[in-house]
N, C-alpha and C positions, 0 to 999 in steps of 0.2 A: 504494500500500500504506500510505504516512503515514495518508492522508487515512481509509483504510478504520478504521486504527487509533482514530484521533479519532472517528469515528462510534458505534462502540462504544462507549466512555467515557462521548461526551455523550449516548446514549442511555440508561445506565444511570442517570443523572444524573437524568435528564427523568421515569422510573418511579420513583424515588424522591421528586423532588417530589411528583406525583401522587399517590402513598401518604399524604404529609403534609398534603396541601392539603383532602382530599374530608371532613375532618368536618367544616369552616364549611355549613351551609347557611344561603340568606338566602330565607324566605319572604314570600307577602303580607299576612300576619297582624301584627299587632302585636310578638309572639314573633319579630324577626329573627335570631336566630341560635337553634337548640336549646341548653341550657343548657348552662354549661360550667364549670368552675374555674378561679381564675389562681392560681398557685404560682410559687414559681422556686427553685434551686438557685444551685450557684458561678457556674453556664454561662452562662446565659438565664433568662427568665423564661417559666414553662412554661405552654401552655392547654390546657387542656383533654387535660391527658398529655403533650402534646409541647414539647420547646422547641422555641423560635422565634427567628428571626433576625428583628429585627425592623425596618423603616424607617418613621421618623412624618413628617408633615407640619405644619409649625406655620398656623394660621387662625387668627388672633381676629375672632370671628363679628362685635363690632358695629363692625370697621374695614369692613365689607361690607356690602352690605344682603341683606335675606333670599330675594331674587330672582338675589342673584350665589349664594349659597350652593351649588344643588345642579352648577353647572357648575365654581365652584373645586374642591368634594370629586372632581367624575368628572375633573379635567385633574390632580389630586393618584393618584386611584388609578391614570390610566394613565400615570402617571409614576412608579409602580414604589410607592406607597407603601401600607403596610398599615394605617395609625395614622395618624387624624386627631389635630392634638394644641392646646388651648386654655388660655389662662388664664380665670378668671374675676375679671370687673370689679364688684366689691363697689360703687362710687361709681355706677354705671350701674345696678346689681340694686336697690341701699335710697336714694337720693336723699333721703330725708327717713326719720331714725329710725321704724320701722317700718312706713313704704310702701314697698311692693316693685314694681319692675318686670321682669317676665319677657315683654315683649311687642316687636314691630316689631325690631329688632337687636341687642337683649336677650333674644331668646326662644329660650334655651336649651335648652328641652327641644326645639323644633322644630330644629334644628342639631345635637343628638346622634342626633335619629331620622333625619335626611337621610343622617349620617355611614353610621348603620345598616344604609340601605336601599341603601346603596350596597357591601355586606359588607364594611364597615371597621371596625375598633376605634377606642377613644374614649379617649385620655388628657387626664383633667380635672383641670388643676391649678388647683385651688382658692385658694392659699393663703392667707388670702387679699391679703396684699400681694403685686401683681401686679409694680411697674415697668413694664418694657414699654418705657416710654418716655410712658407713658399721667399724665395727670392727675390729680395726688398720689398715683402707683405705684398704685392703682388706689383709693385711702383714702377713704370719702364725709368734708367736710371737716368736717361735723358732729361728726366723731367726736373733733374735737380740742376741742369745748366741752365733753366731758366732765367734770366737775370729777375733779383730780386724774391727770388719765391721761396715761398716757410709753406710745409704743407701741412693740409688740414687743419685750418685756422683762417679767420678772415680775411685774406691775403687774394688779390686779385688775380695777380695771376694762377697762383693753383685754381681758384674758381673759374678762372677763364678753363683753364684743362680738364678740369672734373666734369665740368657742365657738357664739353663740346665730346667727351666718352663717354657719362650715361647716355646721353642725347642719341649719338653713334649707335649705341645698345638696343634699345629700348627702340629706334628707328627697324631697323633690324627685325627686331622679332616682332615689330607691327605690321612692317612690307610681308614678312611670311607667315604672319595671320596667325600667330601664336597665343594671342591672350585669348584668355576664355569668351569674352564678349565676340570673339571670332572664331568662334570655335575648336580653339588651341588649348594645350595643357596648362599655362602660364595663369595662377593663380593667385601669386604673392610675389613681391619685392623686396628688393635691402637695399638702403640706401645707407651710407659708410658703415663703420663695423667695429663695435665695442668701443666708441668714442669720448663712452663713458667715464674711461680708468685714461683719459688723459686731457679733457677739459679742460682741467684746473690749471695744466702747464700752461695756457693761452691764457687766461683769466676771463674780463669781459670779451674779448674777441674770438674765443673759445663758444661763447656762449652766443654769439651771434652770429658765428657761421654754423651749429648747431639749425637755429632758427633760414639762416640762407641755405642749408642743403634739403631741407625738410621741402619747403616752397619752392624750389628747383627740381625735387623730385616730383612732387602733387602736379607742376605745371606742365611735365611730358604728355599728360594725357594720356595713362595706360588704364586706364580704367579698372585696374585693379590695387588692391589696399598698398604699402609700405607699410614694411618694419625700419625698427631703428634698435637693434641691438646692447645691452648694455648702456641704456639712453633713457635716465629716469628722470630728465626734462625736455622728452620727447613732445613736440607742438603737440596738440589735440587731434588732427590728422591721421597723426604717423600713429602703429600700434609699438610700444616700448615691449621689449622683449626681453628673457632671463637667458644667460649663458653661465654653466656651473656643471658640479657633479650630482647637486639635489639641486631643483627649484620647485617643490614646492609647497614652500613657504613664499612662492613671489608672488608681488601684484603689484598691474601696471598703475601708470600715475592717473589713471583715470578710470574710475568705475563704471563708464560706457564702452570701455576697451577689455576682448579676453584676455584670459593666461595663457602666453605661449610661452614655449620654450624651442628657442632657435638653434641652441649646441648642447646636447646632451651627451657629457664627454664618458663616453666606453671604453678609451682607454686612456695613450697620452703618448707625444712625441716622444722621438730619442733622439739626445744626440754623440757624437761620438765620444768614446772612453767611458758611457754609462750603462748600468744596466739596463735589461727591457722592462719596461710597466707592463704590468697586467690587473685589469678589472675584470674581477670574480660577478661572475651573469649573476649571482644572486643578489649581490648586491644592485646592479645596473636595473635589474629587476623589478627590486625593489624601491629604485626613486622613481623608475617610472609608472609603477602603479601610486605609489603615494602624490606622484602626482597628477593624477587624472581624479584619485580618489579626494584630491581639496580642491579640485574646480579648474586643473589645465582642462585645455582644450586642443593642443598642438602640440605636439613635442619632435623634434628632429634629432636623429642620432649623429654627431659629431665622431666619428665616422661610421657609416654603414659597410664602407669600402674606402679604405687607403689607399692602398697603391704604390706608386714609385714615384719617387724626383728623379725621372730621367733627366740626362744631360747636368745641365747646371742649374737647374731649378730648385734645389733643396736651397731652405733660409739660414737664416744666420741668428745666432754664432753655431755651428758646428754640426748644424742638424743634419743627420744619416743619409742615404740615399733610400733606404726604404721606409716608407711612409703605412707601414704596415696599421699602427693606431690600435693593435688587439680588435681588431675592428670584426662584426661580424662574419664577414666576407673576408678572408685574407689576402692580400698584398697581392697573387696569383693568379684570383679570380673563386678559391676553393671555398668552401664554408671553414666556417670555423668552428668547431661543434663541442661541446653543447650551445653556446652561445648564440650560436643563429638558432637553434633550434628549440631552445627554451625559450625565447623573444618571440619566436612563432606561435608558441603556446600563450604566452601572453597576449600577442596582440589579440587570438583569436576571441580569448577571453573579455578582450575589452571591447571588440566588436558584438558581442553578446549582449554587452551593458551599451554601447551606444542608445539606442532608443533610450533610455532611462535617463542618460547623461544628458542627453538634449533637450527633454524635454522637462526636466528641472532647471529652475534657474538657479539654484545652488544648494547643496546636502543637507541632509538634516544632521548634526554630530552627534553621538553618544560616547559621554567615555563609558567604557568598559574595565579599568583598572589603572593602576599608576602611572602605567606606560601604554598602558591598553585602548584603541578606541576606533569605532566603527563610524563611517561616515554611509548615508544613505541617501542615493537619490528617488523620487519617486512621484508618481504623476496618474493619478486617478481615470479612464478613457471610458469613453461607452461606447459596446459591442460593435456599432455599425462602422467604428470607424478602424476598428484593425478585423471584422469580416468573423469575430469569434460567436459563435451558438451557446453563449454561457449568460445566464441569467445575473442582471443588477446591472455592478461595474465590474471592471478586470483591470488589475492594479499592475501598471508597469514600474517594477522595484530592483533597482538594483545598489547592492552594497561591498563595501571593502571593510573589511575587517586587519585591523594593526595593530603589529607588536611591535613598539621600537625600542624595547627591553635589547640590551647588545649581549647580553648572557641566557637570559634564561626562557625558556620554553613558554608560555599561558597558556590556561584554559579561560577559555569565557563563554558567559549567557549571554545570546544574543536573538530575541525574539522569541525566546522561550528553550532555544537548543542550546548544546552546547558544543564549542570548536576547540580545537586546541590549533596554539600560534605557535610557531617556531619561535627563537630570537631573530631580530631583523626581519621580521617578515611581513607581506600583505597576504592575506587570502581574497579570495574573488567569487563573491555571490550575484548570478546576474539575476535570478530569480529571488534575492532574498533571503534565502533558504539553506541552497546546494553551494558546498564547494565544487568547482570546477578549477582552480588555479589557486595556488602558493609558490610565491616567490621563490621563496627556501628549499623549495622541491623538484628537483631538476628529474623529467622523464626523458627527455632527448637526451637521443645517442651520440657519445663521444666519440669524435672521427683523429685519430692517431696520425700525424701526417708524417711521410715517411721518405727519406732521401735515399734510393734505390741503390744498395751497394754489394748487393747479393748476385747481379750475374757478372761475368767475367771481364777487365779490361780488354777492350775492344781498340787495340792499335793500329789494326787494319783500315778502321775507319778517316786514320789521318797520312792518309799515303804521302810520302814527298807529292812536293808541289810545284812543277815549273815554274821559275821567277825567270823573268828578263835582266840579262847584267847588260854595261856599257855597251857594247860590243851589237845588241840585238841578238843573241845568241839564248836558247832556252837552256838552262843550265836545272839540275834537282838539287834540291835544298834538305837539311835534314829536317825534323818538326818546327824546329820552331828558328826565326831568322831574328839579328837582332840590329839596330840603330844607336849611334850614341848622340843622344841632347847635347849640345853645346853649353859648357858653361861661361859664359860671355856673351858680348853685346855682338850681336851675328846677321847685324843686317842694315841697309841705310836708312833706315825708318827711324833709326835712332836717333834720339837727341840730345844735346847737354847744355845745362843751365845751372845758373847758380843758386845753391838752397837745395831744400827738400821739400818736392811737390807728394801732394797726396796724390792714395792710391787710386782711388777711382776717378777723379781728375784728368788723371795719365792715360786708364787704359779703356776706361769707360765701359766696364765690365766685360770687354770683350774678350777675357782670358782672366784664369785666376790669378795671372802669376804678372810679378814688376820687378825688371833688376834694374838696381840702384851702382852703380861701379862708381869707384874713384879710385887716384894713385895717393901713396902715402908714400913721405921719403924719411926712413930710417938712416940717421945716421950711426959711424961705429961709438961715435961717444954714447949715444943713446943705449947702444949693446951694452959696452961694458958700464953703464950707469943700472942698468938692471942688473948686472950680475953680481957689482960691486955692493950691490944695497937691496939684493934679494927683492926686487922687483920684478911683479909679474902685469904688464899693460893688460887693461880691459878696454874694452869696447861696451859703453852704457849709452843706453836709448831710453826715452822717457815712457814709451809704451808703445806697443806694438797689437795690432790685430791682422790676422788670424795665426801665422806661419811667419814666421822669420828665420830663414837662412843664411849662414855668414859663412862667406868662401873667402881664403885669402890666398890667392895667385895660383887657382886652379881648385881648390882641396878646400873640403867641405870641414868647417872645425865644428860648430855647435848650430842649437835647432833650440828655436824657443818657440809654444804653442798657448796660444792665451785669447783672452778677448782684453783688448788695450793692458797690457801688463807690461812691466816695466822689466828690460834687457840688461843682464853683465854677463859678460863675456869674454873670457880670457880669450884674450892672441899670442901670437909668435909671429911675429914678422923676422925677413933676410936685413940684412946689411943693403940697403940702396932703396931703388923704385919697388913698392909692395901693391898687387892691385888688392885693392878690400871691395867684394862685390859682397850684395845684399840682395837676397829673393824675398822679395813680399809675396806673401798667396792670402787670397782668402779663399774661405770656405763657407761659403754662402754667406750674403748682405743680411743683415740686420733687418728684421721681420717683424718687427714688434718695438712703438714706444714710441713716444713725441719726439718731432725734430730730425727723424731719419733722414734729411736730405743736410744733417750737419755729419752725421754715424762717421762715413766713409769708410777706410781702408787702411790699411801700410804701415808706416811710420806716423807716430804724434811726439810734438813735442823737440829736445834736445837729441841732438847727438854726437859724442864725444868722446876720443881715446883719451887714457889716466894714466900714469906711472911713464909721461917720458920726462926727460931730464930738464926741461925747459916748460915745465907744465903741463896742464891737459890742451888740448889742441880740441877747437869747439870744429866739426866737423858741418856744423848746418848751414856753416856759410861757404862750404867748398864749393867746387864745381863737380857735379856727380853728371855721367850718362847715366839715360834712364832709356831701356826698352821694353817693350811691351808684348808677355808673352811668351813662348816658346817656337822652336824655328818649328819643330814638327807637327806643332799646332797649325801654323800661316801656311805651310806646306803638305798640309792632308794627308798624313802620314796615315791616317786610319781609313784613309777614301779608297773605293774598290776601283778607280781611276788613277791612282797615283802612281808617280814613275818619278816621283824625285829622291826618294830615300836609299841612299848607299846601303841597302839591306846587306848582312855579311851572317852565316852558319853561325848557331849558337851552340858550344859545344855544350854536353849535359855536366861536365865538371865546371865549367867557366864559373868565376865567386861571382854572387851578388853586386850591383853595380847600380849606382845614384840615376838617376836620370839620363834611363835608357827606357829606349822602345823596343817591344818586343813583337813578333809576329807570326801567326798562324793557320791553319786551315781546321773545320774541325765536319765532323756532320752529325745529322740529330736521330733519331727514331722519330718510326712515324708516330701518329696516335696522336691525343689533346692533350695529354700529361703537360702542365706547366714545366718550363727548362728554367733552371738556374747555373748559374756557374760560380763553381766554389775557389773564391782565390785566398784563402786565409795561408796560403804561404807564399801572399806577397807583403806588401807595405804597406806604401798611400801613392795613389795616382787615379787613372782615369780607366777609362773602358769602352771601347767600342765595338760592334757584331754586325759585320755588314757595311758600315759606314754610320749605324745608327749607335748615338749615342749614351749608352746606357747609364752612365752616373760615374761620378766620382764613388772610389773604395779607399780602403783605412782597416787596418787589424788595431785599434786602437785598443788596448787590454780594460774594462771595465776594472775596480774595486773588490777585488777579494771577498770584501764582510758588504753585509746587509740583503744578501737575499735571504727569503724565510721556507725554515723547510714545508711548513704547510701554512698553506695562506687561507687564513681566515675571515669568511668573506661579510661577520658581523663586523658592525661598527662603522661609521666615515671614513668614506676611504680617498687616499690621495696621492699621488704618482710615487710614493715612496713606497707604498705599502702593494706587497704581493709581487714584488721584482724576481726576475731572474738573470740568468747567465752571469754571475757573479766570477771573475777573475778569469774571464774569458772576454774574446774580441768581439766589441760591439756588433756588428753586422762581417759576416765572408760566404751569404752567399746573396749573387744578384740574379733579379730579375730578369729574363730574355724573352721577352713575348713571340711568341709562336711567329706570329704574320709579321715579324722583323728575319725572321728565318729560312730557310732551302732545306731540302730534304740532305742534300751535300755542298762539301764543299764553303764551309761560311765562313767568310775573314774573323776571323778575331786579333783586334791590336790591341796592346796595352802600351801606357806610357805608368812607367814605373817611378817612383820619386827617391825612394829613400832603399830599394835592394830588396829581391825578393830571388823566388827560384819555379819560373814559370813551368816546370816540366810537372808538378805537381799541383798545376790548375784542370779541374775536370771539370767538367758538364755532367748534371745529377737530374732527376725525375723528380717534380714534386705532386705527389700525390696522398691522396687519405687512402691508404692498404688498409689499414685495423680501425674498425667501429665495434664499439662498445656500448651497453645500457645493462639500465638496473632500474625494474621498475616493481613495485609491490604492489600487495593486492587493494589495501589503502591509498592508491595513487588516483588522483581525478580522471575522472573519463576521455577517452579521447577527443580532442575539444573540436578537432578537424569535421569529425562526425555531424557534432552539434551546430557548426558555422555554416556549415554546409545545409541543414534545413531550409529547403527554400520553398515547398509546398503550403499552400492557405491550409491548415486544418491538420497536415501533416506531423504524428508526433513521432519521438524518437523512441524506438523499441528498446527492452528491459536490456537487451543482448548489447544494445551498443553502449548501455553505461557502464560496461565492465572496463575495467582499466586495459589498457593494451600497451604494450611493448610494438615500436614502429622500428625495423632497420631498413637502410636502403645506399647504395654505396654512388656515387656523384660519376658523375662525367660520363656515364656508358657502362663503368665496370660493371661486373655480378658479381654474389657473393659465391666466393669458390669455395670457402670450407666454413668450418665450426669451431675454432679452436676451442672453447668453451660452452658450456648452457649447463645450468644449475636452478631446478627451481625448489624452491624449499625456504634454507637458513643458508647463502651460499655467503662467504667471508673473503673481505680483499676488495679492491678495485680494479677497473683498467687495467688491463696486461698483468694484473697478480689473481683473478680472482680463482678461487677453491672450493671443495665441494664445502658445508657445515654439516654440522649434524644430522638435520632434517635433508633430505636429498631425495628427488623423486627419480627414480629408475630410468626413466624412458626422453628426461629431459634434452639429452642430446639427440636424439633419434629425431624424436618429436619437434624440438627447433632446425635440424639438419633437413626434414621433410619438407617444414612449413616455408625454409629460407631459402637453400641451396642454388645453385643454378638460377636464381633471378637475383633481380635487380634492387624491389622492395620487397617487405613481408612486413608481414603483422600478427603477431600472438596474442592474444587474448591471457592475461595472467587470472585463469582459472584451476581449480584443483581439475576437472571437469576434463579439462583438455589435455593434460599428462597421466589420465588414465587414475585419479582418483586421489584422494588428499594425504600426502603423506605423512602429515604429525597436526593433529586434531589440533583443532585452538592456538594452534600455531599463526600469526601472521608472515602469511608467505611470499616469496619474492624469487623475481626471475633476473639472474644474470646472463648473458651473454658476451660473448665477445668471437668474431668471426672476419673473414678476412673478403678484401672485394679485390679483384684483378679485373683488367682490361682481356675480354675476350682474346684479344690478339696476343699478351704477353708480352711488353714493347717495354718492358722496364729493365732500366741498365745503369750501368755508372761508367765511363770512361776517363780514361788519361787522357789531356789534350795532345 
């Protein structure tokens, strides 16, 4: 009779989605959606008539390439999300004041119509200072030779710039009929971005180009609403928005405006020499049920998908080249499991409560206990209008029940039952009644991702390679050829002037790298004055960012790494003329904070040798050559077209060597398996495959102390907390996207900076081989089931509220074996688990049956279905763990 009750509820639930859902249509017309309005009230932001409970997914299109595109938005939308959601990258769009690129991973307009075709909505934040984490927060660095200009702040000319690129934007996706008033995905805007946490550095003119970007954006005429992020004197217009790990407890400055939540951070940046973040899904879980459960109305995942800083896109100071975020979707394009897959179960959940949520204008609270307390939405309807055969009224009720206790378990009365709360946790009643969802209670399967080093080096694969010497003659080469970097000013482009110019000044980010050269003349009294008086000269700079290298007359002596940190540095100089050159590099521009277009680069400050005999000698007022760059950079060393590089045989003993080019052939397996290449037995340098760019690399060693052995996913959590790879190198392996690739044959260059041993760079498989779950007989119902009602009158049968165990293995694979299944008391997790006491006989058979040879399965965690209960009064539970291969078997590891 419970169960009969629950059925009823969740069916009326299921007609009332169905009611809300039928006026999206996505046709094959250009026209993907029929035209619609967006508005909003206190609640929600409303379309097309209705509000909406809305979940986004964050994607920034050119951390992907445009072939990953339409599989991230379909693994986004069957991950419960309605809203694709992007910045845009101003530095990547204008490259050069009024050259625009909108093409290859920049092609905007073809990523809002994928989002489209796939019946999603589109939130385009513009602002256009992106951050991100992105290179100069998204700023082309052009825009800081403006004469006169201080950005984002009342300052004319950046307002001349800003104005005439949303303008640009926003023209754009009106000509291609993108906003929803045209029957486009485009339902929301950003205009700047987090502007909040630096105001105050402008004072009043802070506060008035706050009010000119607001009225400059309302004046485009998009017809749909602006946010203003982190903007809690956001005009009345714009909706102010919450960016955080919880919001909510936020609320905008205006009680006619909803709770949104713009950046819901799931995980968090790295940058290099630190360990990786990671956010525990039960936590992420649980802010975002706690906040739908006090009155959000939007939440967006800050990232749904990462990705990569290919090229030189990663920001500054130090940030990685992968842009992984812990993010549900990994770096690759893979799931991330459980975490995409507990977040599934949640959304579905919260789609259940939509109707209720909407149609309250705000909960009713109850506390429940000290820490304890249920919020309730709820809205009285009569029968004719959801189509029900039930006498009176029929109560649309839905509630979240929380424990934000960080220790201990509750029970509580609620409505006359009783629930029991994890610590940290929401549960989720759409009917009032039933759980269907707890935070704390993960039933999605964990997918084990696995870098394939089980079948055999494959050397065949890299045959010599015909190269052209001087001559025109085809000569074979052994694997790998190698270039030497010049160290010195190596070309007529150079220049020399007196002083110390900055870095970006010089090179105008068109290469990381700036050598500084000058002559210094030692003489021998100076010798024997050190030796006489135990004097050792330095070389001190007053601070330096990112990279500073100090060669004197060939030969590399020290390496300073810092953001503006201050340099000493012992020398040794000859008797006579000494050249002292200096490599400034950075690693990605400054992304973040007031006054970016003061940040720069290189050298600040003094600079000056100590300890000669006649004084320090103030070097800032010498005359330095300055060139811009590397020769093999200007010369396409990595281009599948180039014929300048003196390539010469790299023997496999030959040592380690500074700023050398290396080069190669390699080929892939067929199949969709993401490729990565593993260089952690190189240095720091750069990477190319093909001619494309893949990122800068770095083995920078993380800190020994501070990861925890088991991460506990109660309590606030914050980038410090639940880290890994502790005393190992931040990031060694990169990303190679498939459609940058050839079946054979693919160039790979490297430009090496600081010595490595390229014969021990492979190409690895990434894929999820082992999924796992653990699901009991206590576990909510399949929620899939219940979202999925979409019949007037139709109720859900007794059989589908049994709890089920779902596996199912990604990209194509099947599941090929069982290494595990235990249903009973089974002990252990993931790749440890055992049988327990209680153990039903037939459990492996029975899940080998139900699994094997396909692709998804589903068990039913019943005694019922392993052939009968094997320890009475026992609550029982089903472990697995089984393995998925690609039909073809295309997984390999090779040597380059």
């Amino acid at each position: 009779m419970k169960n009969k009750k629950m059925l009823t509820s969740i069916s009326t639930i299921g007609i009332v989605l169905f009611a809300c859902f039928c006026f999206v249509t996505v046709t094959e017309a250009e026209e993907y959606f029929k035209p619609f309005n967006v508005s909003y009230d206190h609640r929600a932001l409303i379309i097309d008539g209705h509000r909406r409970i809305l979940i986004s997914a964050g994607i920034h299109y050119p951390r992907a390439t445009p072939e990953m595109w339409p599989d991230l938005i379909a693994k986004s939308k069957e991950g419960g999300a309605d809203v694709i959601e992007t910045y845009v990258f101003w530095n990547g769009h204008e490259p050069a004041r009024g050259q625009y690129n909108f093409e290859g991973r920049y092609d905007l307009v073809k990523f809002a119509k994928l989002v489209a075709s796939k019946g999603l909505y589109f939130f385009l934040r513009i602002g256009p200072y992106a951050c991100a984490e992105w290179n100069f927060g998204g700023f082309p660095v052009w825009l800081r030779d403006i004469p006169g200009i201080v950005f984002r702040t009342d300052n004319e000319p950046f307002k001349v710039e800003m104005e005439r690129f949303v303008s640009k934007v926003v023209n754009i996706m009106r000509d291609e009929k993108l906003f929803s008033w045209q029957g486009g995905p485009i339902i929301l805007l950003q205009i700047e971005n987090e502007y909040g946490n630096i105001e105050g550095s402008f004072g009043k003119a802070g506060k008035e180009y706050t009010k000119w970007a607001a009225g400059m954006a309302l004046s485009l005429g998009a017809g749909v609403p602006w946010v203003m992020c982190k903007q809690t004197d956001a005009p009345y217009d714009i909706i102010d928005t919450c960016n955080a790990y919880y919001c909510d407890g936020f609320k905008p400055n205006s009680p006619h405006k909803p709770i949104m939540w713009t950046e819901n951070w799931d995980g968090w940046y790295t940058q290099w020499g630190e360990r990786l973040p990671h956010r525990p899904v039960e936590d992420l879980a649980f802010a975002v049920a706690r906040f739908f459960q006090r009155g959000g109305s939007f939440q967006n995942y800050y990232m749904f998908f990462g990705g990569t800083n290919f090229g030189r896109t990663a920001g500054g100071p130090l940030q990685i080249t992968s842009y992984d975020y812990d993010a549900p979707i990994d770096e690759y394009g893979l799931l991330s499991e459980p975490k995409w897959g507990h977040l599934k179960d949640l959304h579905a959940a919260l789609k259940l409560c939509e109707p209720a949520l909407v149609a309250a204008d705000s909960p009713t609270y109850i506390k429940l206990g000290p820490k304890q307390e249920a919020h309730v939405y709820q809205l009285d309807v009569r029968p004719k209008l959801v189509n029900l055969s039930l006498s009176g009224f029929s109560s649309i009720c839905s509630a979240f029940l929380a424990n934000i206790d960080e220790k201990k378990t509750a029970t509580v009365t609620f409505q006359g039952r009783t629930y029991t709360l994890p610590p940290w946790s929401v549960s989720i009643l759409p009917d009032c009644r039933n759980t269907v969802y707890n935070t704390a209670k993960i039933g999605a399967q964990t997918s084990v991702k696995l870098l394939d080093f089980d079948l055999p080096l494959v050397s065949s694969l890299f045959p010599s390679q015909k190269l052209i010497n001087q001559d025109g003659i085809f000569r074979s080469s052994s694997s790998w050829v190698t270039a030497k970097e010049p160290i010195r000013v190596w070309s007529n482009s150079s220049f020399t002037v007196q002083g110390i110019l900055e870095h970006l000044n010089v090179t105008k980010d068109q290469s990381d790298y700036l050598w500084y050269s000058t002559r210094i003349y030692v003489s021998d009294s100076d010798i024997l004055f050190w030796k006489e008086n135990d004097v050792t000269p330095k070389l001190t700079i007053d601070g330096i960012r990112d990279i500073l290298r100090v060669f004197i007359n060939g030969q590399l002596i020290g390496n300073t790494v810092g953001h503006w940190v201050k340099v000493v540095q012992t020398v040794q100089f000859a008797p006579g003329y000494n050249d002292l050159t200096l490599l400034s590099q950075t690693v990605g521009l400054q992304n973040y904070g007031a006054f970016l277009e003061k940040d720069g680069g290189g050298i600040r400050g003094t600079i000056k040798l100590t300890g000669f005999e006649n004084g320090d000698i103030d070097l800032s007022k010498s005359f330095w050559t300055y060139q811009v760059g590397l020769q093999g950079e200007f010369l396409e060393f990595y281009s599948e077209e180039n014929d300048n590089a003196e390539w010469v045989e790299l023997s496999p003993d030959a040592l380690p060597s500074i700023f050398t080019w290396y080069k190669t052939y390699f080929d892939v397996p067929d199949g969709t398996n993401p490729i990565a290449l593993d260089l952690q037995s190189m240095g720091k340098g750069q990477v190319w495959v093909n001619g494309n760019h893949i990122g800068r690399y770095w083995t920078q060693v993380s800190p020994k102390d501070g990861c925890e052995q088991f991460c506990d996913y109660r309590g606030a959590y914050s980038s410090d907390k639940c880290t890994t790879n502790c005393g190992k190198p931040t990031q060694t392996l990169y990303h190679v996207p498939r459609s940058w690739l050839r079946a054979s044959n693919n160039l790979l260059v490297i430009l090496e900076e600081t010595g490595g041993n390229p014969f021990a760079i492979s190409v690895k498989l990434h894929s999820a081989r082992t999924i796992c779950a653990q699901v009991s007989e206590l576990h909510y119902p399949p929620l899939q089931k219940l979202v999925n009602v979409d019949v007037i009158g139709q109720e859900v049968s007794v059989d589908n509220m049994i709890p089920e165990m779902h596996l199912w293995c990604q990209d194509g694979q099947i599941i090929s074996s069982i290494t595990f299944a235990g249903f009973g008391t089974p002990e252990g997790s993931c790749q440890n688990f055992s049988q327990g006491q209680c153990h039903a006989p037939s459990s492996m058979s029975t899940v080998s049956k139900a699994c094997q040879g396909k692709s998804s399965c589903s068990i039913k965690i019943s005694s019922s279905v392993f052939g009968g209960d094997p320890c009475e009064g026992v609550v029982k539970t089903l472990a697995v763990e089984a393995r998925c291969t690609s039909p073809s078997s295309d997984g390999f590891v090779s040597s380059v």
